[in-house]
N, C-alpha and C positions, 0 to 999 in steps of 0.2 A: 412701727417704723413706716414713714410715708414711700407709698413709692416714688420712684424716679418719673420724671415727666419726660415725656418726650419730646425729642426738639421739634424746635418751633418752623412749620416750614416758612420756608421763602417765599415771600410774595411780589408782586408788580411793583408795590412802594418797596420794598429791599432794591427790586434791581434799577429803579428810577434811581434811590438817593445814591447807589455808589457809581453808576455810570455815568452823575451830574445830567440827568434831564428830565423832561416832564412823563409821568408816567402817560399823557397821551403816546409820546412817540415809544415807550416800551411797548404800548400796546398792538402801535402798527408794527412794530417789528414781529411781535410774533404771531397777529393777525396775517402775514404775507403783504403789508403795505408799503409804500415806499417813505424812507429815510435816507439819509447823505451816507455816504460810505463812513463818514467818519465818525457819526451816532451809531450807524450799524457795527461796528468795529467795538464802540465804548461798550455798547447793551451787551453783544454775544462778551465781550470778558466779564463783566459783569454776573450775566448769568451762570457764569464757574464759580465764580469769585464767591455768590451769595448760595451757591447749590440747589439753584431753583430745578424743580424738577414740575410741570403743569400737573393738574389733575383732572386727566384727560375724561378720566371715567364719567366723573359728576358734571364737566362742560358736555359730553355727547348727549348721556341723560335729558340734560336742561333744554340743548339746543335739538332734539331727535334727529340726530345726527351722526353719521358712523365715522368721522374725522377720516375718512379715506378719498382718495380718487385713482382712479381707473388711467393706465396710459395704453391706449389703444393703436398699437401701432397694425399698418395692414399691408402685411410682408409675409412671405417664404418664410418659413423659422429660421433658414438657412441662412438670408440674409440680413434676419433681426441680429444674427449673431455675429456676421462678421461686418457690417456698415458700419465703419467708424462716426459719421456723422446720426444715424440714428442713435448711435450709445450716447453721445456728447449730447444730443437732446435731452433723452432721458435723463442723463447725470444732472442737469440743470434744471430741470423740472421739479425733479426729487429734494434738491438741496434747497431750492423757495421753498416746496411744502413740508419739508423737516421743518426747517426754519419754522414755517408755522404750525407745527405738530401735526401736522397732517401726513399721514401715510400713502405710500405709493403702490398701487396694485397695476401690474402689468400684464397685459392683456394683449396677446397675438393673432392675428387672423386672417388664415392665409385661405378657408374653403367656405363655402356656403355655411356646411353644418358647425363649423367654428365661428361664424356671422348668431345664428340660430342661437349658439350655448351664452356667449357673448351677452345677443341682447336680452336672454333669459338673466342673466346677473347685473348689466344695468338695472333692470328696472323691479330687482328682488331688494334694493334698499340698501344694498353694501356698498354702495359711493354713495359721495357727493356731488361728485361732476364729472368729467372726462376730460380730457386731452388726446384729440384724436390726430395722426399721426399718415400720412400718404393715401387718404383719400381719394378716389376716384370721380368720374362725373358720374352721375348716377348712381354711387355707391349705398348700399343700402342704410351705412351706418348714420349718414344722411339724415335718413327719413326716422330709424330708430331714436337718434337722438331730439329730433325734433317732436315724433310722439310724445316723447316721455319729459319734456321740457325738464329734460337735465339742463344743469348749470355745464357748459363745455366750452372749450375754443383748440379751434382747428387749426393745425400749422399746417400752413398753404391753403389755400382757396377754390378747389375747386366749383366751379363756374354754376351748378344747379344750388350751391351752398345756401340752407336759409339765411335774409336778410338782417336778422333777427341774433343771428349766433357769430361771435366773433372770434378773428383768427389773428395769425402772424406769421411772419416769411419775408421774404426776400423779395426785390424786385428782379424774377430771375430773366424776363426779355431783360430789361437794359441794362444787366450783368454780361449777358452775351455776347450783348451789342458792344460793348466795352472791350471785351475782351479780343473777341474776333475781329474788331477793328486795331487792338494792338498788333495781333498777327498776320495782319493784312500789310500792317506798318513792316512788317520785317524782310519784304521783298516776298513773300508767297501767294501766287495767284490758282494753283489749283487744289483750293482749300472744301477740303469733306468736311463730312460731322457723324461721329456714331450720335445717335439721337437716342435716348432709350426714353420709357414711361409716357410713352407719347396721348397715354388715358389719363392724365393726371396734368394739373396746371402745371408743376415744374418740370415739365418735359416738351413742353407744348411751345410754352412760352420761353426756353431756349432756344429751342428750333426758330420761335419767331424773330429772334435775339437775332440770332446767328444769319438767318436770311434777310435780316434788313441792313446788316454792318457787309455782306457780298453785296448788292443790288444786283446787277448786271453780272459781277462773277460770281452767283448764285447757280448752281447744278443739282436738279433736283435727284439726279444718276449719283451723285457724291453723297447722296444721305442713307447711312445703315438704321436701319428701325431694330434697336434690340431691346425686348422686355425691360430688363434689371438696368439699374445700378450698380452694376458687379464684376468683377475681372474676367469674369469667362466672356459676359457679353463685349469685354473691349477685344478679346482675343479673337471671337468670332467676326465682328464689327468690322475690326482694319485687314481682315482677310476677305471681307468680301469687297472691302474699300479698292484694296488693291488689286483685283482679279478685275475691277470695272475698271481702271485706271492705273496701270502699276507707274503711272509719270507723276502722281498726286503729290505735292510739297508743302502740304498741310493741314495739319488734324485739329478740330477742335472735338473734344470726346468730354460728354455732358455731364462727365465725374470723375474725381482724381481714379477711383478704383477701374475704371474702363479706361482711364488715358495709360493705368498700371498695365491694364492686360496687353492695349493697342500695341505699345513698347515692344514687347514681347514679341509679338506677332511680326514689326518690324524688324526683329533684331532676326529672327527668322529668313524672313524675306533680303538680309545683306543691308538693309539700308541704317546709313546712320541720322541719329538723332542729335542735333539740331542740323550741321551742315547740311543734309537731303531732305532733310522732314524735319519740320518743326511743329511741335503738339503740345495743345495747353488742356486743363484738365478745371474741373471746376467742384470745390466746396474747401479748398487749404487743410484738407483731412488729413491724418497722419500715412496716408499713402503718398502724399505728393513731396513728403520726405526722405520717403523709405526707394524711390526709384532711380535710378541710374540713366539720363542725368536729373536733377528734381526737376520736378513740377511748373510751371509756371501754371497760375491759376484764380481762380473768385475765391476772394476769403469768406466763408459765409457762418455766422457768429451761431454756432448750434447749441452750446452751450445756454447762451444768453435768450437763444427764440424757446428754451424749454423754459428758462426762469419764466419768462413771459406769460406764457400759453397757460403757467401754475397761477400767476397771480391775476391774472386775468378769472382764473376759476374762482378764487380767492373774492378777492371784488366782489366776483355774484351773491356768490355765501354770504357776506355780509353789505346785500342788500345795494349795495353802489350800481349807481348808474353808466354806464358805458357808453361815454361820450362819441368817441373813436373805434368803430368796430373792426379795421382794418388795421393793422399798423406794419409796417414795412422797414427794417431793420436795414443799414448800410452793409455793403458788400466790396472793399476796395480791391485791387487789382494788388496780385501777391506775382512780382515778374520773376522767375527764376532762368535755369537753361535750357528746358526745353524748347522752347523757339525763339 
């Protein structure tokens, strides 16, 4: 009696003929390339439909390749874990390289000797590239990832960045500018700013934001310099906001989660939110809904800058050229009640 064969698996021609396309564009899809929403919609039901499953095994072999990459973010553990806008990167970085079977290793680094283990496992061959995440000026990971000409792209820019390695972000000066000019529009003239990450491009270049939409009602007494991105620094922030000025009648605060703490610290001090203080908050994170009153704030697309900064790594791996090494993502103006 013969035995039973085994089913036949699925291949690129299965999911080309049922999803009606050319298996070129099956291939960008699951290579991490770009298709139309509405090919990429046909292919992934397809891919149920036919039970394609890759074989990952014999593509790494072929390609000596460990189908992984590294997401490096360089944060407090404490704040990898509650920044709603770092998760929402992650999530979008993860779901481009699922998509293209590639795996996501996440990778934290908040000390020198976590820098040390870090780039001991870059460059031991268990990525493919990196996606490195709140870099500094001068940050070592900088130069580690330029030693080892991994395949990487950087969300956000800091300023020593090699020329050679490309990123994605935000234009966050003239998101500021934007913003703090709304709030200027609302009849407030003694306008602060908690400033936080001021070693980092996206910290820098608010502050720049925000002092070119003052000019003249520019006070450099109204700027609180706090580390984080984080509710404790809004809370300390608008307490020392208002110990230099308790007349101040408007906060911009460099992230929904420190416009979250500023609140607070207001509600403290008796003052209300928006009629005596109007405060706007910036990244449209899930803090700037959760506050009482919400948020007015920069929408800034985290999700979509993680897809990115993956297919960008994507690209390298096979070989594409990188026309555009910067690219810069819209950020609209999200008004709510706080000022």
């Amino acid at each position: 009696m013969a035995r039973p064969q085994p089913p036949k698996r699925a291949t690129v021609h299965d999911i080309a003929a049922a999803a009606g396309v050319s298996r070129g564009t099956v291939s960008r899809v699951l290579n991490g390339g770009y298709v139309s929403a509405e090919a990429r919609a046909a292919i992934e039901a397809a891919i149920t439909e036919v039970g394609y499953v890759p074989n990952t095994a014999a593509r790494a072999l072929k390609m000596r390749r460990s189908e992984a990459v590294a997401f490096v973010a360089l944060e407090p553990h404490s704040l990898f874990l509650d920044d709603p806008n770092i998760g929402s990167i992650m999530l979008g970085a993860n779901a481009a390289l699922s998509l293209a079977d590639h795996q996501m290793v996440s990778l934290v680094v908040e000390s020198g000797r976590d820098m040390e283990r870090v780039a001991r496992y870059l460059s031991g061959g268990f990525v493919d590239g990196a996606i490195v995440v709140s870099a500094r000026a001068h940050d070592p990971i900088i130069q580690v990832i330029g030693d080892l000409r991994l395949p990487a792209a950087f969300v956000g820019h800091p300023p020593d960045l090699d020329g050679t390695i490309p990123y994605v972000g935000i234009d966050n000066a003239g998101s500021a500018r934007e913003l703090t000019t709304r709030l200027i529009q609302t009849g407030r003239r003694r306008i602060g700013m908690i400033a936080a990450a001021l070693d980092r491009d996206s910290g820098s270049d608010r502050l720049a934001g925000f002092r070119q939409a003052l000019g003249p009602l520019f006070d450099p007494d109204l700027v609180a310099d706090v580390p984080h991105y984080d509710y404790g620094s809004g809370v300390k922030g608008m307490r020392l906001l208002l110990e230099r000025d308790p007349s101040i009648d408007g906060v911009f605060a460099a992230s929904d989660a420190i416009a979250a703490g500023a609140l607070e610290s207001l509600r403290e001090a008796g003052r209300s939110v928006p009629s005596e203080v109007g405060i706007v908050g910036f990244d449209d994170s899930t803090w700037a809904v959760r506050t009482q009153p919400q948020l007015s704030t920069v929408h800034q697309p985290a999700k979509e800058i993680g897809a990115v900064a993956a297919q960008l790594i994507l690209r390298q791996l096979r070989g594409e050229q990188i026309e555009t090494l910067g690219r810069l993502l819209p950020t609209p103006v999200i008004w709510r009640d706080s000022a």
